[in-house]
N, CA, C and O atoms as a DFTB+ gen file, in Angstrom:
288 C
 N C O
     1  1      37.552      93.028     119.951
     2  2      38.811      93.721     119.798
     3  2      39.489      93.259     118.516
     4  3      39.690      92.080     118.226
     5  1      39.752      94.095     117.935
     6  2      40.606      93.715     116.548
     7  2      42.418      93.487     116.442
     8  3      42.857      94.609     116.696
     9  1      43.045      92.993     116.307
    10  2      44.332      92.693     116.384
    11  2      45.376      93.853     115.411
    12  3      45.553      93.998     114.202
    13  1      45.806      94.398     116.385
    14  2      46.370      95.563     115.842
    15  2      47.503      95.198     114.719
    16  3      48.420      94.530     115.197
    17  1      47.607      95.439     113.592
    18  2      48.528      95.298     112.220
    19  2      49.505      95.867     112.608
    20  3      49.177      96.736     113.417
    21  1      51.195      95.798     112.344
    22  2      51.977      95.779     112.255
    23  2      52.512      96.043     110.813
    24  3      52.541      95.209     109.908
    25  1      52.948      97.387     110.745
    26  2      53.580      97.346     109.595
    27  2      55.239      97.676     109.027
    28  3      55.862      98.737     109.028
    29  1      55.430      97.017     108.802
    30  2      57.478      97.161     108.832
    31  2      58.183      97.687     107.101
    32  3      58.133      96.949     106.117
    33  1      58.621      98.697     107.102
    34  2      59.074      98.925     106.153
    35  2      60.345      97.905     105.269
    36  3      61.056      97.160     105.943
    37  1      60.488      97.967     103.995
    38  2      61.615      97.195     103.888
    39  2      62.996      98.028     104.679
    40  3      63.921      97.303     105.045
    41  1      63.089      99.313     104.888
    42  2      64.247      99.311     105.456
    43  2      64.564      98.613     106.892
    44  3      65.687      98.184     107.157
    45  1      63.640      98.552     107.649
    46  2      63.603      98.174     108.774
    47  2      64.265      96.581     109.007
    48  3      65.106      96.044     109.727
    49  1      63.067      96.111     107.632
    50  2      63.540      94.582     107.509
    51  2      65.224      94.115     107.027
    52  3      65.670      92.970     107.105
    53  1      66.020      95.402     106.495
    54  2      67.223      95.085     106.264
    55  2      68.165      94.731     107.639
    56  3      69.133      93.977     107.741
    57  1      67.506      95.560     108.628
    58  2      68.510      95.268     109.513
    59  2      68.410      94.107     110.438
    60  3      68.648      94.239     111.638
    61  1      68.057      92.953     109.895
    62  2      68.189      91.673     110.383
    63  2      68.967      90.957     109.442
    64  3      69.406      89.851     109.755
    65  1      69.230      91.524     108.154
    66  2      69.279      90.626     107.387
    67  2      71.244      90.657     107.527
    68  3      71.687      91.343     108.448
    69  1      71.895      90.189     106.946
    70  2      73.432      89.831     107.183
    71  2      74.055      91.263     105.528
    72  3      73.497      91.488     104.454
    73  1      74.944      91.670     105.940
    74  2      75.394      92.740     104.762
    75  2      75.916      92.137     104.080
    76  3      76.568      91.164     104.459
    77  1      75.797      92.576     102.545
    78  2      76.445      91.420     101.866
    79  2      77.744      92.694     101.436
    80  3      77.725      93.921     101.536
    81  1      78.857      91.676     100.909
    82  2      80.069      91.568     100.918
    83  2      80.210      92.556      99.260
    84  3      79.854      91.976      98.235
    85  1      80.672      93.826      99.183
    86  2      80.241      93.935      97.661
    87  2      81.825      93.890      97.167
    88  3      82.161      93.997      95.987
    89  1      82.540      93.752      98.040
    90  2      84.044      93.479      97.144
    91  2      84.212      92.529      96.421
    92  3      84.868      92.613      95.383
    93  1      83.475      91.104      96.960
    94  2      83.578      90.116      96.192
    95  2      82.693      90.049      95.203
    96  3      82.504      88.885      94.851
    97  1      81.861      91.113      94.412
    98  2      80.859      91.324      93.604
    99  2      81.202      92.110      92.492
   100  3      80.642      92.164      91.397
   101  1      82.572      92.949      93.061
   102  2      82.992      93.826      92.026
   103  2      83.575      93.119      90.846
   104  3      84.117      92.023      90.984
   105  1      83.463      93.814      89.505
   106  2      83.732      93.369      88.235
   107  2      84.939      93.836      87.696
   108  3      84.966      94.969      87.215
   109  1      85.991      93.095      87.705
   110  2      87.435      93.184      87.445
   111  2      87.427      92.812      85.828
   112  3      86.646      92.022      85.299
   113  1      88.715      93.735      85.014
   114  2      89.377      93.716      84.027
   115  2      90.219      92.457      83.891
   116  3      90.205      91.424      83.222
   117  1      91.144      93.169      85.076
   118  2      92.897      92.675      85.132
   119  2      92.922      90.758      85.792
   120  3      92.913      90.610      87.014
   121  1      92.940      89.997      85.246
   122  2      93.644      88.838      86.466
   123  2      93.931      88.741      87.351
   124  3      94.901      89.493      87.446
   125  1      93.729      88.153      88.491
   126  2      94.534      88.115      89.769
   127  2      93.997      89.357      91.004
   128  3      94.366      89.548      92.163
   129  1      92.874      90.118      90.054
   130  2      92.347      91.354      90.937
   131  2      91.251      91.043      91.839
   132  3      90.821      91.961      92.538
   133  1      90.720      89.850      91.931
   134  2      89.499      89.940      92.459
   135  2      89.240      87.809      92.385
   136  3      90.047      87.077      91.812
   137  1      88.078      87.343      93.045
   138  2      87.788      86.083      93.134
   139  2      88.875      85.289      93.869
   140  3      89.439      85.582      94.923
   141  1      89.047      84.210      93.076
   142  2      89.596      83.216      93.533
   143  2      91.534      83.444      93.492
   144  3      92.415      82.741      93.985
   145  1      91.600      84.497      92.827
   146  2      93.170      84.586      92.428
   147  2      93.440      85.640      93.530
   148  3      94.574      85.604      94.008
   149  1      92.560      86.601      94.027
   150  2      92.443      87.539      94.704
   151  2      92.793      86.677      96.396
   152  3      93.622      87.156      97.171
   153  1      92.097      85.543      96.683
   154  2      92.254      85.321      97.998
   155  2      93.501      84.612      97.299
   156  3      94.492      85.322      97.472
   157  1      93.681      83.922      96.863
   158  2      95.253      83.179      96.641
   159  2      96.049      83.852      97.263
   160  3      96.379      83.508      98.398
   161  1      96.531      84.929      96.699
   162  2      97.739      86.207      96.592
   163  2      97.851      86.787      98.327
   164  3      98.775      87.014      99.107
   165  1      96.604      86.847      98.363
   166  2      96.292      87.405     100.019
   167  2      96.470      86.196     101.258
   168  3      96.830      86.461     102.405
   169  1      96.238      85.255     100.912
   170  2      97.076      83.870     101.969
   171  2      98.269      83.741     101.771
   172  3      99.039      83.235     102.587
   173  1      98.658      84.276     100.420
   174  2     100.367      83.999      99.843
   175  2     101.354      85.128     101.157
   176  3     102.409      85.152     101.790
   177  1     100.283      85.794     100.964
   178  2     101.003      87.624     101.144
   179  2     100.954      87.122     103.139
   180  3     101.917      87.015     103.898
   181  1      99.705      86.952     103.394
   182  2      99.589      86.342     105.268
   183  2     100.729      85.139     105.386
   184  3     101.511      85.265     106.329
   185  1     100.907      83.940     104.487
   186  2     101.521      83.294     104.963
   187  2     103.040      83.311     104.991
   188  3     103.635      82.467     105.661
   189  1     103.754      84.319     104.230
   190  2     105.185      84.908     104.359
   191  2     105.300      85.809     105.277
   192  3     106.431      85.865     105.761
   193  1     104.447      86.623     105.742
   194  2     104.158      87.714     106.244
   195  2     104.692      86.676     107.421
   196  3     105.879      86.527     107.710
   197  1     103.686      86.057     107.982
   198  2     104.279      85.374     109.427
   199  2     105.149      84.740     109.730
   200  3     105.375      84.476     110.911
   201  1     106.107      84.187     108.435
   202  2     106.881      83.303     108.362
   203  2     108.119      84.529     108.754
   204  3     108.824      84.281     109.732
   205  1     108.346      85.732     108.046
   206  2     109.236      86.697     108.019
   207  2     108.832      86.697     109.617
   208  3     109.524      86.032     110.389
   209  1     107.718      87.439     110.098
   210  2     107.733      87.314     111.716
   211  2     108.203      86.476     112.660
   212  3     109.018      86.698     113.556
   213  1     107.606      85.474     112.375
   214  2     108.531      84.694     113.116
   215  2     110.181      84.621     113.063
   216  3     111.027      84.648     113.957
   217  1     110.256      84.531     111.844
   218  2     112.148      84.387     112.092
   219  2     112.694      85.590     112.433
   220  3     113.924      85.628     112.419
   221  1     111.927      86.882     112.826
   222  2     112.846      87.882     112.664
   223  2     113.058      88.063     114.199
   224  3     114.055      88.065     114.922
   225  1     111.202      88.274     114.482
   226  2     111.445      87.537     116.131
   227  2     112.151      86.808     116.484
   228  3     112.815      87.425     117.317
   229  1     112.718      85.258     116.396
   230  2     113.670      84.544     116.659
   231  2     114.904      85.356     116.823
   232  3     115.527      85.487     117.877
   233  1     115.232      85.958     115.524
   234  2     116.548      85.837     115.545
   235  2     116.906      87.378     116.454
   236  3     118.061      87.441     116.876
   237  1     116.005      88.564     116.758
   238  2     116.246      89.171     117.897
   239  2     115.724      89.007     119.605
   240  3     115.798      89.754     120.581
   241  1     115.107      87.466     119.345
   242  2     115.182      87.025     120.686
   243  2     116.816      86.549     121.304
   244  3     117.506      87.040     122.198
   245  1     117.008      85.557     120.519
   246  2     118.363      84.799     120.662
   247  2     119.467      86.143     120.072
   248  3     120.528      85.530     119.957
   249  1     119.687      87.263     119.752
   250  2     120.977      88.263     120.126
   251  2     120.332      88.672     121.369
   252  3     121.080      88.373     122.299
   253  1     119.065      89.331     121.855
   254  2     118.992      89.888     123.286
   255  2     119.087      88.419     124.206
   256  3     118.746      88.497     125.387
   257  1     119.434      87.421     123.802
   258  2     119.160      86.480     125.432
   259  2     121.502      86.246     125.088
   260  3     122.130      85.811     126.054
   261  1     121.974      86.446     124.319
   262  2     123.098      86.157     124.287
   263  2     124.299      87.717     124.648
   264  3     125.425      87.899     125.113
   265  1     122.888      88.740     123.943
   266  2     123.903      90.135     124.621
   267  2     123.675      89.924     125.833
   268  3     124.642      90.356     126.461
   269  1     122.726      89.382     126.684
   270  2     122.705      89.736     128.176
   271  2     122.719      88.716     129.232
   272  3     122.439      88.736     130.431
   273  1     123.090      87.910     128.495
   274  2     123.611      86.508     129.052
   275  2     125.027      87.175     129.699
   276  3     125.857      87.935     129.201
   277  1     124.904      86.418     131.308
   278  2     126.069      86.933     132.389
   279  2     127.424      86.568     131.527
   280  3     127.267      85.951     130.473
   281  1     128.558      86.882     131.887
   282  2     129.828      86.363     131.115
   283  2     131.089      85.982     132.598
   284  3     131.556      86.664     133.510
   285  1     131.203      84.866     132.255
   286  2     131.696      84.198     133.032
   287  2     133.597      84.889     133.622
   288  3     134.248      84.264     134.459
């Protein structure tokens, strides 16, 4: 009996492989558009982002717990 061959195309073989990322591949002009300045700006932009959340939350938790706080 002969051992039956197996043959796999390269497309086939792509789909094990992990997708690569082509944003971080793209070739920027401008500064600050892409790489390392690119994630900077974008942790800058997440970490105000939550900071504004949070306080805004706060500060309409504490008017709804004081509008509806019983009154003596």
């Amino acid at each position: 009996m002969a051992a039956a061959r197996v043959i796999v195309s390269a497309h086939q073989m792509s789909w094990f492989r992990p997708k690569r990322n082509k944003e971080t591949e793209r070739f920027y002009l401008l500064p600050g558009q892409g790489g390392a300045a690119y994630r900077r700006k974008q942790k800058f932009i997440l970490t105000w982002a939550i900071i504004v959340g949070l306080a805004v939350s706060a500060i309409l938790g504490a008017l709804m717990y004081f509008l509806n706080k019983p009154k003596p």
